[in-house]
TIMI-2910 file (N, C-alpha, C, CB; in pm, 1 decimal, decimal comma, always signed):
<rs>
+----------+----------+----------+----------+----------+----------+----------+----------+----------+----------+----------+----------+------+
!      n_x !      n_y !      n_z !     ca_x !     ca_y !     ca_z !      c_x !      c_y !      c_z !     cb_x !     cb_y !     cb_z ! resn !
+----------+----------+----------+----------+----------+----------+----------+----------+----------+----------+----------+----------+------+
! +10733,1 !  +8486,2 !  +9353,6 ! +10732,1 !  +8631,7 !  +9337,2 ! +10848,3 !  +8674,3 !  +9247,6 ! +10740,7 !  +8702,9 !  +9474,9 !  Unk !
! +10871,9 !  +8822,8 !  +9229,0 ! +10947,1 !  +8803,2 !  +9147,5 ! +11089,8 !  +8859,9 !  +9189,6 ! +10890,6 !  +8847,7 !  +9037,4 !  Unk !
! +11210,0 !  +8883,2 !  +9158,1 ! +11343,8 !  +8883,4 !  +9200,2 ! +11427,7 !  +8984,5 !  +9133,4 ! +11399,4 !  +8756,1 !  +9181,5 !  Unk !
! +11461,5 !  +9056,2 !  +9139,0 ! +11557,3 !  +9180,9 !  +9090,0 ! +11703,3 !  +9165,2 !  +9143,8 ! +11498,3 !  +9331,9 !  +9148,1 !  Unk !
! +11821,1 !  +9198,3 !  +9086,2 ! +11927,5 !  +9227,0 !  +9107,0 ! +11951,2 !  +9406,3 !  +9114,9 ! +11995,6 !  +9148,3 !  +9007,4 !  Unk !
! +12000,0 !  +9473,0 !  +9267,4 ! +12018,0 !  +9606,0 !  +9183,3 ! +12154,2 !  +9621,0 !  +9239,7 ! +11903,7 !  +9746,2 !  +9209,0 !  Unk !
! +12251,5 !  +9663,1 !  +9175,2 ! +12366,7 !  +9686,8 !  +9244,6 ! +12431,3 !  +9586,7 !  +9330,1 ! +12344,9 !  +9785,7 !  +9314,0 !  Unk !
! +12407,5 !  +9484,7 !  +9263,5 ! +12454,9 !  +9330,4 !  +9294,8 ! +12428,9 !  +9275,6 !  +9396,0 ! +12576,8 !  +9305,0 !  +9296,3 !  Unk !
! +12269,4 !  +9301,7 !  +9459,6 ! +12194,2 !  +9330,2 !  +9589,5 ! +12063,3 !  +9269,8 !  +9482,6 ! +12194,3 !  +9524,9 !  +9672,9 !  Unk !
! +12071,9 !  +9111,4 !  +9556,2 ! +11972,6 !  +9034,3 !  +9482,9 ! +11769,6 !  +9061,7 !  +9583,1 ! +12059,2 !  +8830,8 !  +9494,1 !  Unk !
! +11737,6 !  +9098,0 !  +9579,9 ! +11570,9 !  +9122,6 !  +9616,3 ! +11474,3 !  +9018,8 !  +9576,1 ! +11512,2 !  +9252,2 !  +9544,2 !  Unk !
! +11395,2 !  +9018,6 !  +9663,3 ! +11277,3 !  +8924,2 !  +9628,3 ! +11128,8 !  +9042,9 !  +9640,4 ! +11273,2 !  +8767,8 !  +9765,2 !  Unk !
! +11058,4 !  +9063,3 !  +9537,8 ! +10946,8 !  +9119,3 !  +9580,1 ! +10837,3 !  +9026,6 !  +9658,8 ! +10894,1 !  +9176,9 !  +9465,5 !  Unk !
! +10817,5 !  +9063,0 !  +9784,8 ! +10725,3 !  +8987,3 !  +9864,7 ! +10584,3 !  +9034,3 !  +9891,2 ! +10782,8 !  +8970,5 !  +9983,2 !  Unk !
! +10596,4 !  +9128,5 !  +9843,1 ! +10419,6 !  +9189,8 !  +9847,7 ! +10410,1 !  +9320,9 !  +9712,5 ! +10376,1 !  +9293,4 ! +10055,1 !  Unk !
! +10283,1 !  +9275,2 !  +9663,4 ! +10283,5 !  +9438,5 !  +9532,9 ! +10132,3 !  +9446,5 !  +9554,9 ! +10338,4 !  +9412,0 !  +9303,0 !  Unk !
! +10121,0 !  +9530,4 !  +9662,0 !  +9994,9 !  +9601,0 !  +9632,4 !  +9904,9 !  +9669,9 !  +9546,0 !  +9995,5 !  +9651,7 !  +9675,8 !  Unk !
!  +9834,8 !  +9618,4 !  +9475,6 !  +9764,1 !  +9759,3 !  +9355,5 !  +9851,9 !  +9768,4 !  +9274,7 !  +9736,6 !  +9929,1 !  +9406,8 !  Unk !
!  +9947,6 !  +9628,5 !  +9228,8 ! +10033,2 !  +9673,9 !  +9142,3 ! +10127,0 !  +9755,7 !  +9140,6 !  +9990,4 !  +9702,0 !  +9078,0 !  Unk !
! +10146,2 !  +9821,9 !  +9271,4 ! +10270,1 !  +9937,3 !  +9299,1 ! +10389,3 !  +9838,0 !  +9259,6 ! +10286,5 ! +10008,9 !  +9488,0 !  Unk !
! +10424,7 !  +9758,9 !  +9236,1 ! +10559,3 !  +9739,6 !  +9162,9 ! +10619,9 !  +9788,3 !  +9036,1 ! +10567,9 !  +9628,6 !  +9144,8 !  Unk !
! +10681,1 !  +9800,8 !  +9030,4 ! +10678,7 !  +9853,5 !  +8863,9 ! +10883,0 !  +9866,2 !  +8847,9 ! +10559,3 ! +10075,0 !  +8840,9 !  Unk !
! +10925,2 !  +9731,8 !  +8776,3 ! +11089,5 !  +9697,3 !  +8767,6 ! +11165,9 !  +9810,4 !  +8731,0 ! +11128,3 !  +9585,5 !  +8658,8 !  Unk !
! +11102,3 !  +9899,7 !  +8635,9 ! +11180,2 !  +9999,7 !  +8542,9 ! +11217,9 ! +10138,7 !  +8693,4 ! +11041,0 ! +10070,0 !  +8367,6 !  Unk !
! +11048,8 ! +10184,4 !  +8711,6 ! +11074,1 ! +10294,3 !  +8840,5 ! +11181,2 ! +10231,0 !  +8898,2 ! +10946,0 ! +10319,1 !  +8960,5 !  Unk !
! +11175,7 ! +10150,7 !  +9015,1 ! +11231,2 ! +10115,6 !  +9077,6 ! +11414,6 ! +10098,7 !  +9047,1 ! +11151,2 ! +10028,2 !  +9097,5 !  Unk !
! +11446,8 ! +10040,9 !  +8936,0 ! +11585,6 ! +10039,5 !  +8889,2 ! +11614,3 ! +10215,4 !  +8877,3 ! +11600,9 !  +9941,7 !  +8726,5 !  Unk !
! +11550,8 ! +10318,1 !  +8817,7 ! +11559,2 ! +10403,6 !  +8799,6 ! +11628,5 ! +10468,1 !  +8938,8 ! +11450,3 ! +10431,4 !  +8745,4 !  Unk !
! +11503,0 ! +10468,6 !  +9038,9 ! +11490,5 ! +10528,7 !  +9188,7 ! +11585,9 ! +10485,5 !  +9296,1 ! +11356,5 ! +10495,0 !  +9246,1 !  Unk !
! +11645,4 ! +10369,0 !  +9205,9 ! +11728,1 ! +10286,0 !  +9374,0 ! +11866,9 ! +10408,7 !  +9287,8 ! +11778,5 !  +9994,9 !  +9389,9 !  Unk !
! +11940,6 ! +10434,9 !  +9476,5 ! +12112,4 ! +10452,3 !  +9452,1 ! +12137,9 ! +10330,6 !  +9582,6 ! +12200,2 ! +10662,2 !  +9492,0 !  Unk !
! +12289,7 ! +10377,0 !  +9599,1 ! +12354,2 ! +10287,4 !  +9672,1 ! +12352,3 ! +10322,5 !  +9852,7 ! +12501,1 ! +10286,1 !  +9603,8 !  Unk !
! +12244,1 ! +10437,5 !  +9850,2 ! +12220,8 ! +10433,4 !  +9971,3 ! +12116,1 ! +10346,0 ! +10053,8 ! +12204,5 ! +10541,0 !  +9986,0 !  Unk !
! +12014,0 ! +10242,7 !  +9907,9 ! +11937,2 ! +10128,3 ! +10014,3 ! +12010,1 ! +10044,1 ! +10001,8 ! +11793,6 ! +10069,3 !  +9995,3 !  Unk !
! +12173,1 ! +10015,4 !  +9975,1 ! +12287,0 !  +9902,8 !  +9979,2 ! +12232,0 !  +9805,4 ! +10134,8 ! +12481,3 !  +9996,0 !  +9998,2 !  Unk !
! +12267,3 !  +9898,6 ! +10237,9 ! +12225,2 !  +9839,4 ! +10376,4 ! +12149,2 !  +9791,4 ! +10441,9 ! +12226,2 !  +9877,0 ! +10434,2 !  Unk !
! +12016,2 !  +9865,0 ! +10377,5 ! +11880,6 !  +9820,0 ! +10405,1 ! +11860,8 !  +9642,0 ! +10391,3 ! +11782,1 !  +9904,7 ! +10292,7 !  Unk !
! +11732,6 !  +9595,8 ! +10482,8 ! +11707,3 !  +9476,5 ! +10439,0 ! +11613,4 !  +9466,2 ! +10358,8 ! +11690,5 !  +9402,2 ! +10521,3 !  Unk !
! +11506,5 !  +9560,7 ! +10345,2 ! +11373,9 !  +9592,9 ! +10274,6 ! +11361,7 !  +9774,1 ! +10223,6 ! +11240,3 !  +9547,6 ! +10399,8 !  Unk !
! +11308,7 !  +9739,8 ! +10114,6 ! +11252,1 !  +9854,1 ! +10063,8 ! +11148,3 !  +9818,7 ! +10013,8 ! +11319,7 !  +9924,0 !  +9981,3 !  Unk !
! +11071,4 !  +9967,9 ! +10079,3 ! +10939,2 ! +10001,0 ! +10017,4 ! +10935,3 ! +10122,2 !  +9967,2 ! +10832,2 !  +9991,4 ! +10102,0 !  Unk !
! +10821,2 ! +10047,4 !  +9828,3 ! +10784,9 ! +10172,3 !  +9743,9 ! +10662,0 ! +10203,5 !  +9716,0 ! +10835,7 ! +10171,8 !  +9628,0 !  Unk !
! +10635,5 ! +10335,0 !  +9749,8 ! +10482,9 ! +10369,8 !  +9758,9 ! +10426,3 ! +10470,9 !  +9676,1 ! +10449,0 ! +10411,6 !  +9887,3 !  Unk !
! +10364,7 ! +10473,4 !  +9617,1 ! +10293,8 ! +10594,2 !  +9510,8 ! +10246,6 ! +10704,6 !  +9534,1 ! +10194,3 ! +10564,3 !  +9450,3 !  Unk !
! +10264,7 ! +10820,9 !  +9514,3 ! +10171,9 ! +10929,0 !  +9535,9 ! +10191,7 ! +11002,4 !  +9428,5 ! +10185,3 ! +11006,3 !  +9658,4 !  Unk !
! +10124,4 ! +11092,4 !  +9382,0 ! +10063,0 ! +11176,2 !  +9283,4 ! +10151,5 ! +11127,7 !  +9106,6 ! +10094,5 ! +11364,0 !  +9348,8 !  Unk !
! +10167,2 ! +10988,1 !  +9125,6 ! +10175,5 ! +10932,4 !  +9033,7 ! +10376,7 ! +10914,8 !  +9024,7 ! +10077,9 ! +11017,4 !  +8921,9 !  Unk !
! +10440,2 ! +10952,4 !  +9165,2 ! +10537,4 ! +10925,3 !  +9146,5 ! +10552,5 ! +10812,6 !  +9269,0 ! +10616,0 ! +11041,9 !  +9131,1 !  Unk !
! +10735,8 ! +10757,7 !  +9212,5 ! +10736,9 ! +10640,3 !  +9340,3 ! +10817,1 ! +10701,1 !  +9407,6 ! +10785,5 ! +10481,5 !  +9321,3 !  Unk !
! +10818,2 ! +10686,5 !  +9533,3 ! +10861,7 ! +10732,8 !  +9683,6 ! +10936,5 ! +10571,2 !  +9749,6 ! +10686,6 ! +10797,6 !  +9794,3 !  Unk !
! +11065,9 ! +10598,1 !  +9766,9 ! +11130,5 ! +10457,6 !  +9837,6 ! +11183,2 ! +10531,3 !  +9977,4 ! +11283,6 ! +10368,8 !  +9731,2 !  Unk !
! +11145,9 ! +10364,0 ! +10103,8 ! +11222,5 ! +10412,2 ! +10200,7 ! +11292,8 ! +10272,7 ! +10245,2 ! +11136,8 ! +10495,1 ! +10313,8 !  Unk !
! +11372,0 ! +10306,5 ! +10276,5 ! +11434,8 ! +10119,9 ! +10378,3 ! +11393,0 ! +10119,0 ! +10522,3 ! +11649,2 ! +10091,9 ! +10404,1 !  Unk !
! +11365,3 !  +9927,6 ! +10515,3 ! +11341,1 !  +9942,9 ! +10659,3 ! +11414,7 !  +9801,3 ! +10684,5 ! +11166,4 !  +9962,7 ! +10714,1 !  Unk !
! +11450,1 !  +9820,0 ! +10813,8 ! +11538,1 !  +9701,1 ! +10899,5 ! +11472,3 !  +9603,2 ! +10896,2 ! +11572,5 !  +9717,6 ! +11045,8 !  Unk !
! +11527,9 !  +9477,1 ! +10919,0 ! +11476,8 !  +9354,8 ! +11012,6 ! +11505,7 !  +9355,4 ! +11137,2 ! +11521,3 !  +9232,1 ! +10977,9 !  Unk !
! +11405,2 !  +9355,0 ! +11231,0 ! +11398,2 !  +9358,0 ! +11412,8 ! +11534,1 !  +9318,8 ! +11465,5 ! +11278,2 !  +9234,9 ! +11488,4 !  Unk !
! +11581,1 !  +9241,1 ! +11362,4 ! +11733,6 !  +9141,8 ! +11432,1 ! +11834,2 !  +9253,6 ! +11405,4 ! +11795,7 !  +8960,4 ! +11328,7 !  Unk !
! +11856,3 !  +9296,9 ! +11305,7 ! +11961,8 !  +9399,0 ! +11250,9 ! +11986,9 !  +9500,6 ! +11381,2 ! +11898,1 !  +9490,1 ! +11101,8 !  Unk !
! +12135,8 !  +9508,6 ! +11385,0 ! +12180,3 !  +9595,2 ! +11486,1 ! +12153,4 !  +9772,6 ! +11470,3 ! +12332,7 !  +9560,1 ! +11492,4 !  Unk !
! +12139,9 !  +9807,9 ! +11358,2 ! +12071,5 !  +9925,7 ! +11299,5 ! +11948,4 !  +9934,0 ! +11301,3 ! +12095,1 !  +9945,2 ! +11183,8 !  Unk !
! +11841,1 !  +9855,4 ! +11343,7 ! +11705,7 !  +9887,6 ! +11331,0 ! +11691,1 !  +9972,9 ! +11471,1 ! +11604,2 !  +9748,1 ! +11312,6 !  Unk !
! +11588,8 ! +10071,8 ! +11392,4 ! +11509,4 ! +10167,7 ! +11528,3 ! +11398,2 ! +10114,0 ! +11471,5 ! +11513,6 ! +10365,7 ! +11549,2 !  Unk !
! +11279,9 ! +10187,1 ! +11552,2 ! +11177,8 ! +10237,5 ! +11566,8 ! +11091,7 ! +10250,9 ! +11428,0 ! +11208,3 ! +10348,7 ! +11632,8 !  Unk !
! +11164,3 ! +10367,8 ! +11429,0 ! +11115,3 ! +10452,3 ! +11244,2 ! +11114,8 ! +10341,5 ! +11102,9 ! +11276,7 ! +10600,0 ! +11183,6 !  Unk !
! +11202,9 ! +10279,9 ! +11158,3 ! +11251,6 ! +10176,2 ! +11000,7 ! +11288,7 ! +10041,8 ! +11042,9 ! +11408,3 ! +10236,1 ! +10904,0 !  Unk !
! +11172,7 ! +10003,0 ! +11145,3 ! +11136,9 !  +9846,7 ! +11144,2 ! +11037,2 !  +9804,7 ! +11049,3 ! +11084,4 !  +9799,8 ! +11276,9 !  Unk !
! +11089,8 !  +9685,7 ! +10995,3 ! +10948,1 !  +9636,0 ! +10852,6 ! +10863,2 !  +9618,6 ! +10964,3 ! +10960,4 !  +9454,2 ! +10721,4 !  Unk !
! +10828,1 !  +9601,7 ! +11103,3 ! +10735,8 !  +9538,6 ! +11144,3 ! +10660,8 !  +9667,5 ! +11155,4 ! +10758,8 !  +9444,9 ! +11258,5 !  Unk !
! +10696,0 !  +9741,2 ! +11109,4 ! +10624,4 !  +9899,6 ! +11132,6 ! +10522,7 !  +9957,1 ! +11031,8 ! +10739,5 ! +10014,3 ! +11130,4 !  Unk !
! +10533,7 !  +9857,8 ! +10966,7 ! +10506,9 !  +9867,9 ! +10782,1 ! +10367,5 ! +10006,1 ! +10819,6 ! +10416,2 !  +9643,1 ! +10670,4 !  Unk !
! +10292,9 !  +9904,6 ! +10850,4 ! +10154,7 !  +9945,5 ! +10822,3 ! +10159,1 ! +10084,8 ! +10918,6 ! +10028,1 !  +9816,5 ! +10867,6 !  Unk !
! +10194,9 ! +10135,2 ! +10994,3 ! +10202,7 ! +10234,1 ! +11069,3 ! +10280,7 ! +10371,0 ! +10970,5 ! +10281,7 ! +10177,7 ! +11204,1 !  Unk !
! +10375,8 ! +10314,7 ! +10888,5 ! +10446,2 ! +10376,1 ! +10803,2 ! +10371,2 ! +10440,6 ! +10662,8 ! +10545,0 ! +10281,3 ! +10777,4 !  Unk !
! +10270,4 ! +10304,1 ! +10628,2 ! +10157,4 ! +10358,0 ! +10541,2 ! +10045,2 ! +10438,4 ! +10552,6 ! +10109,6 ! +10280,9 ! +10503,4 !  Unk !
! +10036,5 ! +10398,2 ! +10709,1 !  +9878,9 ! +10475,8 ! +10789,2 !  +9937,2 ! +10590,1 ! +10770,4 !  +9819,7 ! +10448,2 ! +10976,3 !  Unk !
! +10039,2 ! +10656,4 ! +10824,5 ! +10104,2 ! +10774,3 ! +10895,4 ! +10181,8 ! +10863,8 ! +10776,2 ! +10218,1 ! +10715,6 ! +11019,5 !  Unk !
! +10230,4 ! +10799,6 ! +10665,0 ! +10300,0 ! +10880,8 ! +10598,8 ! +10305,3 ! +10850,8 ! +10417,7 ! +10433,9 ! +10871,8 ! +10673,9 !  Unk !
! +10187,8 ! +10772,6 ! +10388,2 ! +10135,0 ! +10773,8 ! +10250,4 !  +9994,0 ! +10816,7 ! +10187,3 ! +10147,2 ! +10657,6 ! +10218,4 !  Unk !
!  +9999,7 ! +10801,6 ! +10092,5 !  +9845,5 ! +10798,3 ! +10020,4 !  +9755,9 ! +10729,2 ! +10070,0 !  +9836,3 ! +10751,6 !  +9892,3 !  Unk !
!  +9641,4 ! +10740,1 ! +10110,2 !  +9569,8 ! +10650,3 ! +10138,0 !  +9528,6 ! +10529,3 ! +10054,5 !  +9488,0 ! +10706,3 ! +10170,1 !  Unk !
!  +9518,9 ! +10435,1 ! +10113,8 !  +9527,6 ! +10295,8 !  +9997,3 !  +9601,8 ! +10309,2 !  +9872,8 !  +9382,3 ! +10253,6 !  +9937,6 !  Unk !
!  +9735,5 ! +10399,7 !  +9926,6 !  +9801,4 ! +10352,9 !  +9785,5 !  +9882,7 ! +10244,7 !  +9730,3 !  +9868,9 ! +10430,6 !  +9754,4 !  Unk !
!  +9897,7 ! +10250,3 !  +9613,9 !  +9946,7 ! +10141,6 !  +9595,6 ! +10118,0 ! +10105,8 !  +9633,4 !  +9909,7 ! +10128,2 !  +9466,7 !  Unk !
! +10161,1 !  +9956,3 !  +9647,8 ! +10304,6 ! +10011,6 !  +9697,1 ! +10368,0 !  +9849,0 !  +9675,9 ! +10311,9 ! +10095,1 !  +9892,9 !  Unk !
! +10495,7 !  +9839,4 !  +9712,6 ! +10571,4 !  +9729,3 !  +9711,7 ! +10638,8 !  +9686,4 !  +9809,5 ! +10641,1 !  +9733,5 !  +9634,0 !  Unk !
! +10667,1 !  +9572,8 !  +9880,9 ! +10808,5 !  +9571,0 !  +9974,0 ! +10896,9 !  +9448,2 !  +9895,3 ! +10773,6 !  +9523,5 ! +10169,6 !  Unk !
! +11001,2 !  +9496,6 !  +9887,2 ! +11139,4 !  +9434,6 !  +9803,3 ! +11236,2 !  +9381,4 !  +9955,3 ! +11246,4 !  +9597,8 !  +9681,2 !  Unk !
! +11256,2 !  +9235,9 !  +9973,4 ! +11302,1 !  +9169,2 ! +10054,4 ! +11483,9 !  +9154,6 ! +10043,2 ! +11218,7 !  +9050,4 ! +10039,7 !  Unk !
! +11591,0 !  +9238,4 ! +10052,0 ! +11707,0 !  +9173,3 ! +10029,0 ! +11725,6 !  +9035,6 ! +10098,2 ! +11807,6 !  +9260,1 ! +10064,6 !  Unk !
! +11789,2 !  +8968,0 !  +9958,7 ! +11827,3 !  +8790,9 !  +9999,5 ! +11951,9 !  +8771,9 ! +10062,9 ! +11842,4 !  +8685,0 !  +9864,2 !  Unk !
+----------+----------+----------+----------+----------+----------+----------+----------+----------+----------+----------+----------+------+
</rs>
């Protein structure tokens, strides 16, 4: 898959749905507030990208709201339908 550096916060893209990846948005859209995060996802709607972070279950900061294991509940509940989207893995 493929691998980004952003803010010296090396990523692995592990899933690109429909092509929702896209290197340029994404460098654009990140600040240094997904520094902490373990994952970000980015999801499409009306032709813009939308990022949120979500924990790993282990992380002492994970809730509820922003467990990756939540993914699909996160897409059901608060995106486009079948839109397209990404999750970016920090290494």
């Amino acid at each position: 898959m493929n691998k980004i550096v952003l803010e010296n916060n090396e990523y692995e893209i592990i899933k690109d749905y429909k092509n929702g990846y896209n290197k340029e948005e994404l460098e654009e859209k990140y600040t240094d507030y997904f520094n902490d995060f373990d994952y970000i996802v980015g999801d499409w709607a009306y032709g813009k990208l939308r990022l949120k972070g979500f924990f790993d279950k282990k992380n002492k900061k994970c809730k509820e709201f922003n467990n990756i294991e939540n993914l699909s509940s996160y897409l059901k509940e608060n995106c486009a339908f079948d839109c397209s989207y990404f999750v970016a893995k920090r290494k």
